[in-house]
N, C-alpha and C positions, 0 to 999 in steps of 0.2 A: 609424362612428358607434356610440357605447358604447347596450347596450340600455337598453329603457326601466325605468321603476320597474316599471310595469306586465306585463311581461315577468320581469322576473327574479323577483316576486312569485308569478307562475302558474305558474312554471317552479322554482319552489322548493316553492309548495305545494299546487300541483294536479296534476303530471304523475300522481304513480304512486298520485293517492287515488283510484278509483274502486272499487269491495270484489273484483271481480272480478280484477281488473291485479293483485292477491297475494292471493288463497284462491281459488282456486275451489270451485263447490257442492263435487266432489267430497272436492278437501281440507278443506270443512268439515264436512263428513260423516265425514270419518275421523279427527277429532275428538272423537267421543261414542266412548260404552263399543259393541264390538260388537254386543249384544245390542238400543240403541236404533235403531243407523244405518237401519236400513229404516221409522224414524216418517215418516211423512209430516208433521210437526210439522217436524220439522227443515227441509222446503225451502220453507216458512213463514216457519220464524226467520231463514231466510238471505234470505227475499226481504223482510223486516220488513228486516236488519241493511243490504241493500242500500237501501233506500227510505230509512232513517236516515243513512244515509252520503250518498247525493245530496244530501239536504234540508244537510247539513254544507256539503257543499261549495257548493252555493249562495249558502250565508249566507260563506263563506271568498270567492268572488267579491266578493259584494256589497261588503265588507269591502275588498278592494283597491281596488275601485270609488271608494269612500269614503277611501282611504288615498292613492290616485293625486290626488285632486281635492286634498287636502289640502296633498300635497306642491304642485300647482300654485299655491295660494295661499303655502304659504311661499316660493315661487320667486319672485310678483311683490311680495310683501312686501321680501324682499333687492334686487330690483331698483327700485322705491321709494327705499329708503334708498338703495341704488348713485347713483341719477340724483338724490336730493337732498346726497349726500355730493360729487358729481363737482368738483373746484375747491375743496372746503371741506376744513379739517381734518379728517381721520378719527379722531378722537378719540371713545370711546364704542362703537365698533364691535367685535366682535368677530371679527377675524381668520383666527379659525381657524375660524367660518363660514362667510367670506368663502370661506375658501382651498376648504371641503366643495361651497359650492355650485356651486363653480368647477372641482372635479374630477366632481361628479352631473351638470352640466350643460353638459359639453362644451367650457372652460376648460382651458388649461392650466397648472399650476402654480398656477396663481388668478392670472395676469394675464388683462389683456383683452383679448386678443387669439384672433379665433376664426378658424378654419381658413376659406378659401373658401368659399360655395354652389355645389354643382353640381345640375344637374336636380330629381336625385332628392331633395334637400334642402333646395331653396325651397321648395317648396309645404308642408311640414308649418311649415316655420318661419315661412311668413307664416299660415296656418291658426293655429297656434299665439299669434303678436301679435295676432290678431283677437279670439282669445280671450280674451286677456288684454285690452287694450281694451274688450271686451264686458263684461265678468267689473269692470272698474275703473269705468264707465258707470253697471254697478246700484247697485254698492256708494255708488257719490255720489248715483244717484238715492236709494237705500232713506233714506240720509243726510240729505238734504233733506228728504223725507218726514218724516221725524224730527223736524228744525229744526221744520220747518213745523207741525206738529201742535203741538208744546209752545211757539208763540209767539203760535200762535191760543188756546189753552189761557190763555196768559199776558194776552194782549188781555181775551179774553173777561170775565176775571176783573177786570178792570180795567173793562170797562165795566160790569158790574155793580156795582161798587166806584161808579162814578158817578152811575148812574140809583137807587143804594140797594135792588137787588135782590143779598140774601145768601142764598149757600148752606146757612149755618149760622145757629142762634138766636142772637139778638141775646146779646153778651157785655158784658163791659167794654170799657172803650176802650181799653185797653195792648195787650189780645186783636187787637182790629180794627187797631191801630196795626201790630202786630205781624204779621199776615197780610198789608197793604197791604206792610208793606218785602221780607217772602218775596216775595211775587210780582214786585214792581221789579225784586229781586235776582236773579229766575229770568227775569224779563223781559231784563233784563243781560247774565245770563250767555248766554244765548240766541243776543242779539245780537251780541258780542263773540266767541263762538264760529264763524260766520259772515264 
């Protein structure tokens, strides 16, 4: 099993940063001109340069954190398009993302066809569909949520439009004419999107 993003990421740029793992106090001490190394300033700046360097590498986690999630949405985004593509023309597609996410994610060649599960390898893989599932759940709920608010927005304004309570001072009639067809229009599109 090829490692993870998340792995080769910490393993790239957090093995050897911690300030100690290449200087030690001593060899930063014998750095300065001979005549300073006994400031007691100096194991100050190195515990300042060390407290600076953590606080980095935190923010370099966090970072992958955010770089891992990332990669997992463009993972169900291609397989999205994979399960709406399946039987149709691939035309439009780009191939040789196809072929990338196919060698990132355990693919060979970018066919489709994956190696057996053993033990060790179901559980993250269905861990992983659950997530994905999960992760595709919100995105349709947050979605609706959406619809939903901008069609009550849409109503709303229409029934004001009815009982003649306006948002706005009284204009001309092209103005009002003009506001009722926006809203239809946004009322429409709404629906039609749906």
């Amino acid at each position: 099993m090829p490692p993870s993003e998340s792995t080769i990421l910490t393993n790239f740029l957090l093995t050897p940063a911690p300030l100690p793992a290449f200087v030690s106090l001593r060899q930063f001490t014998d750095i300065f001109p001979p005549k300073h190394r006994s400031n007691p300033i100096i194991k100050e700046l190195y515990r300042e340069l060390h407290h600076l360097r953590s606080a980095d590498i935190e923010q370099v986690r966090r970072n992958i954190a955010t770089e891992v999630k990332h990669g997992e949405k463009q993972r169900r985004r291609i397989a999205k398009v994979r399960q709406r593509s399946e039987g149709q023309d691939m035309t439009g597609l780009d191939i040789s993302e196809l072929n990338m996410e196919g060698e990132l994610f355990g693919l060979s060649d970018g066919s489709r066809t994956r190696t057996p599960h053993t033990l060790q390898t179901v559980h993250p893989s269905i861990e992983e569909a659950c997530a994905t599932v999960e992760a595709n759940i919100s995105e349709i709920e947050a979605e609706t949520e959406g619809l939903l608010s901008e069609l009550a927005e849409a109503v709303g304004a229409l029934s004001d439009l009815r009982y003649g309570r306006f948002s706005k001072p009284a204009g001309s009639s092209d103005e009002l004419t003009e506001e009722v067809l926006s809203t239809l229009r946004r009322l429409e599109s709404a629906c039609e999107e749906t």
